[in-house]
N, C-alpha and C positions, 0 to 999 in steps of 0.2 A: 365567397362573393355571391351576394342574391342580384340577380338580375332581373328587371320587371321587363315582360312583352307587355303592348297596353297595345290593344285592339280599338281599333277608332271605329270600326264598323262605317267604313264608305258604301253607299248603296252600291257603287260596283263591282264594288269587292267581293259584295254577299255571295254576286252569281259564282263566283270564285272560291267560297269556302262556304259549301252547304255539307260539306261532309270532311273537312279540318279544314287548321286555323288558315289566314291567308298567309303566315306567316314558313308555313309549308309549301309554299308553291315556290319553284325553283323561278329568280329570277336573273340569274347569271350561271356560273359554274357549280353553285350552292342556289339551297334556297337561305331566308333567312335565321332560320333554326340551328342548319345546318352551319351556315356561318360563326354563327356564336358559338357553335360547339366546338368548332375546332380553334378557335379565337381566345374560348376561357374554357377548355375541359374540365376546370371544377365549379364552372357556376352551378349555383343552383337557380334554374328558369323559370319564374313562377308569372302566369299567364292570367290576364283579365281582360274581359269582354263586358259589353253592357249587358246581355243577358247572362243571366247565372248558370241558367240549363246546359246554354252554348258553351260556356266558360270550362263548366265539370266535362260536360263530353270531350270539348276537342282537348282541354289538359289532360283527361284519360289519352285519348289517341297521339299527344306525342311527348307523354311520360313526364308533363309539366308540372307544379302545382298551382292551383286553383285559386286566384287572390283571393277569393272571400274564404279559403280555407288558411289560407296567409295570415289575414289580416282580419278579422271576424266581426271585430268591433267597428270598423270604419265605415261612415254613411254614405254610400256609394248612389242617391237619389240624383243628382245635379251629373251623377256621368250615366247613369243608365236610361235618363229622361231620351227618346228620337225625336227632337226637335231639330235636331241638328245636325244639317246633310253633311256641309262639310268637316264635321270631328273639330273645329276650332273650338268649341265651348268642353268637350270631352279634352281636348291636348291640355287647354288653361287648368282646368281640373285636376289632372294630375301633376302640372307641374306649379301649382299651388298648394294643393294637398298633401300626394304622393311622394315625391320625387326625394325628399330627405329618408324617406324608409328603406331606402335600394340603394345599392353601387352605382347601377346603370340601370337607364330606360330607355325602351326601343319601342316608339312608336312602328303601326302597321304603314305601308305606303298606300297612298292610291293611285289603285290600279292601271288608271287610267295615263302614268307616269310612268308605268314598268318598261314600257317601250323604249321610250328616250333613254333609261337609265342601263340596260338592258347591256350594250354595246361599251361602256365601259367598266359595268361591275364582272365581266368575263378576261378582261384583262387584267382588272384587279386582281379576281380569286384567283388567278394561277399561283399568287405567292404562299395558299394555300393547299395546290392540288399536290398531291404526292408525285412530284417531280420525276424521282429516279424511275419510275414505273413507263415512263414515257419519250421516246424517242425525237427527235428532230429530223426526221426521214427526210432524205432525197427522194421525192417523188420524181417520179418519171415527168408531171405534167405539174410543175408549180409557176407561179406567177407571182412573185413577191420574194419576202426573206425565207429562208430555211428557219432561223430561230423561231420564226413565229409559228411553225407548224408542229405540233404538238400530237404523235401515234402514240396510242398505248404498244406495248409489247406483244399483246395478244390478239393486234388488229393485221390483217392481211390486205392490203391495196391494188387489187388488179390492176392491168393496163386500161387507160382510158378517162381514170380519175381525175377531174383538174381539180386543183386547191388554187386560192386565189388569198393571197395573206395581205394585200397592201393597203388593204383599209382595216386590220386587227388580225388576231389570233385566230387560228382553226383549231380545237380540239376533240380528238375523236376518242374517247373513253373504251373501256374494256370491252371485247366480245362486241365492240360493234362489225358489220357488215359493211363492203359497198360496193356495189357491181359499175361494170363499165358504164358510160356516158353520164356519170353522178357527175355537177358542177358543185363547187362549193367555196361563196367569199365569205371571209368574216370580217364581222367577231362572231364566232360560230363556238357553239358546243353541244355536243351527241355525248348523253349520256350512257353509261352500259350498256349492252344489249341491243341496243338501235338497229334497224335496217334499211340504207341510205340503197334506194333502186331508183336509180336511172332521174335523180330530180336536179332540179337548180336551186339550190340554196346562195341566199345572197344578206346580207350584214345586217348584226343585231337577233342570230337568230338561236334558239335554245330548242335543244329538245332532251324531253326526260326521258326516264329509264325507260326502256322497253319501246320504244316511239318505231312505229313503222312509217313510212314515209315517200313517197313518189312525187311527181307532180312538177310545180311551182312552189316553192314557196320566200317569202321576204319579211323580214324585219318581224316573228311573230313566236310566242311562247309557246310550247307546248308540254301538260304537264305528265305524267305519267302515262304509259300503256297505252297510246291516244294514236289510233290510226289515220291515216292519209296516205295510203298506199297507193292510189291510181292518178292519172292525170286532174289536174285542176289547180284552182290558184289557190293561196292563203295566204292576205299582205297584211300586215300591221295588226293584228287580230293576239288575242286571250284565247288559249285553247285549257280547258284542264285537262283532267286524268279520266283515263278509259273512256274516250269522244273517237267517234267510228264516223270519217266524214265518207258518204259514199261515193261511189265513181263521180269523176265530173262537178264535184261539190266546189265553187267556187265564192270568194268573198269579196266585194267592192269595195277600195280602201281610199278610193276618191271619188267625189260626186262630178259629174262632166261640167260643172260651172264654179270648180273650185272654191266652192263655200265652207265654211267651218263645220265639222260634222257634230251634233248635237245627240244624246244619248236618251232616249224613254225608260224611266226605272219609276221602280212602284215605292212609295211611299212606305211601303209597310216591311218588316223584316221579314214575315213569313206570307205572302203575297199568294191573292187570293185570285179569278178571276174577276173579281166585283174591284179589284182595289184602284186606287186612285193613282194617278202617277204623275210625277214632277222631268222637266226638263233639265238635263246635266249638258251642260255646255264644256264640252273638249276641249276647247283654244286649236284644235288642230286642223288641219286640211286633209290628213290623210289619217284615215282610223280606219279598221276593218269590224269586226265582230268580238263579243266578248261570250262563250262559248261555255257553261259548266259542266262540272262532272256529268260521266255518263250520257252526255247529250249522243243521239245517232242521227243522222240524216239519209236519206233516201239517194239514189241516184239523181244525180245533174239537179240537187239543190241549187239554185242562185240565191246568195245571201246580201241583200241589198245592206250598203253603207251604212256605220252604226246598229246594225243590228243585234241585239240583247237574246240570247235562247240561256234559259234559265233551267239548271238541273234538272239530269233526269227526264229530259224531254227527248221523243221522239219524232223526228220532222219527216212528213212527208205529203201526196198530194199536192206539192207545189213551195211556194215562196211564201216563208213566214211572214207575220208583222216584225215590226222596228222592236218587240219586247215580248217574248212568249214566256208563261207560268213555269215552274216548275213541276215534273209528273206529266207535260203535255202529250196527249197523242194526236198527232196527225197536227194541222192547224184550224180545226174546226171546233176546238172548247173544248173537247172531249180530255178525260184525267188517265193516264197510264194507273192503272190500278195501284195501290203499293205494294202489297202482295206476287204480285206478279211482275212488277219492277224488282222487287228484291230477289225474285226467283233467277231473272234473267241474268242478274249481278251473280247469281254463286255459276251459273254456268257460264258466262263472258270470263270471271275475273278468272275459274278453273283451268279454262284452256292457256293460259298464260301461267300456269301454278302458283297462283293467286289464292286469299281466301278473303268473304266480306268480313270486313272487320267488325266488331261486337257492338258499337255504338252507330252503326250504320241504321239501323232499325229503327231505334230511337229516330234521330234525327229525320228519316224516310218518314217518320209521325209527324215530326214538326212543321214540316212541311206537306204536307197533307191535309194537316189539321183534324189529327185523329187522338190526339193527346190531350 
């Protein structure tokens, strides 16, 4: 079975996948890589993007193949052209073109969807999760059904824990952590390794491996290695992997005159300070931040509604604009070097016993615009 990923490339997705595809970001109890995999174990997943460069790096990083190495001879001009924000002229494309060459095609979501869909693709995956590994614990402090509470075997639950199941499933995955006064509603899931201190979690919320965590938080992804350890809010927001929000960092997921919240993204795929930038209209009332890899923030950031931090940025000195570059230092134009971006990354990802992966480099060029 060949199964085509086809990458629409939504401008908000980009913030989302500067360093793999978006199709690796967990948006329930799997991402959607991961879905497939345990769905068809013998597909073979051959991956395409409008850019080619994109395309060979992130199918190197998660062992996809490369449609133009697929398919060598097909004129791919009409889906690699960025005319087109929302991926409609890209989808028609392949499903005019494409779509007889594969078993299956799995278009990328946009992102700005993953929220709403969030709370019930976590009760889906469970007919995927390796069940017998996992308990139906009588907590001391539940509120809802027993069936919907989901321990791994190797998780410990001090007194003090409430679980809260009557709006979804709670699952707390291997070698997680969780000290007393944690509250937690779902649809929730804590991926391995997690450490659940002293916060409120409340429905539609994900967190991936390694995810440290305190605070507030509500309805909000979070993708790998991605800290939030001390007090503050996180509602309705995009977090990716290894993002260090510092003490007090909070995000505003409604505007005090309940208006629809509207998104600033730059026109260009690899966005420049000079670049031009289009309005993305949410449909929604309540949105928080969309937050990429690597991003750090300072103590008691305030992240005003809709706000965009684009990879690899460092926030601090105050409150970003509504859309900062990637590489940003501080909020004053200034570029975190790459070099010394990349150096930060072996010593952040080390203490986690982590390593930067090999196409990380590359890609820190392409966004830099040093390639």
């Amino acid at each position: 079975m060949k199964f085509l990923l086809v990458d629409l490339d939504h401008p908000a997705g980009r913030v989302l996948s500067r360093f793999e595809p978006v199709f690796a970001y967990r948006n329930g109890i799997f991402s959607d890589i991961e879905r497939i995999r345990r769905l068809h174990p013998d597909a073979v997943p051959v991956y395409l993007h409008p850019d080619a460069r994109l395309e060979r790096l992130f199918a190197d990083r998660l062992g996809l193949v490369p449609f133009r190495a697929d398919q060598a001879k097909v004129d791919l001009t009409a889906f690699s052209s960025e005319h087109a924000h929302t991926g409609a002229d890209r989808r028609s494309f392949v499903e005019t073109e494409l779509q007889s060459l594969y078993d299956d095609v799995e278009f990328s979501a946009d992102v700005v969807a993953l929220l709403d869909d969030a709370p019930s693709r976590i009760a889906a995956d469970l007919f995927l999760l390796n069940r017998e590994d996992f308990e139906h614990r009588q907590a001391a402090q539940l509120i809802g059904a027993k069936q919907d509470l989901w321990i791994h075997q190797s998780v410990e639950v001090p007194p003090g824990v409430v679980f809260d199941t009557r709006e979804g499933p709670v699952v707390i995955d291997e070698r997680c952590s969780l000290t007393p006064f944690t509250y937690i509603a779902g649809p929730f899931y804590a991926a391995p390794d997690c450490h659940l201190d002293n916060v409120r979690i409340t429905g539609g919320t994900v967190l991936g491996e390694g995810c440290r965590v305190g605070g507030e938080i509500e309805n909000s992804l979070f993708g790998r290695f991605s800290n939030k350890h001390h007090e503050g809010f996180v509602g309705h927001s995009l977090i990716g992997n290894w993002v260090n929000l510092g003490a007090l960092t909070t995000t505003s997921d409604l505007k005090n005159n309940y208006g629809e919240i509207r998104l600033q993204l730059p026109q260009e795929r690899f966005p420049t300070r000079a670049s031009s930038f289009f309005t993305l209209e949410t449909g929604k009332i309540k949105f928080g931040s969309i937050l990429g890899d690597c991003v750090k923030t300072a103590i008691g950031t305030m992240l005003n509604t809709g706000t965009v931090v684009d990879a690899g940025s460092n926030i601090f000195a105050g409150s970003p604009s509504s859309y900062v570059p990637p590489l940003s230092w501080g909020i004053t134009g200034h570029s975190y070097r790459p070099g010394r971006f990349l150096e930060d990354c072996e010593k952040i990802f080390a203490r986690r016993k982590q390593v930067v992966h090999p196409t990380m480099q590359e890609l820190v060029s392409l966004l830099s615009h040093l390639s």
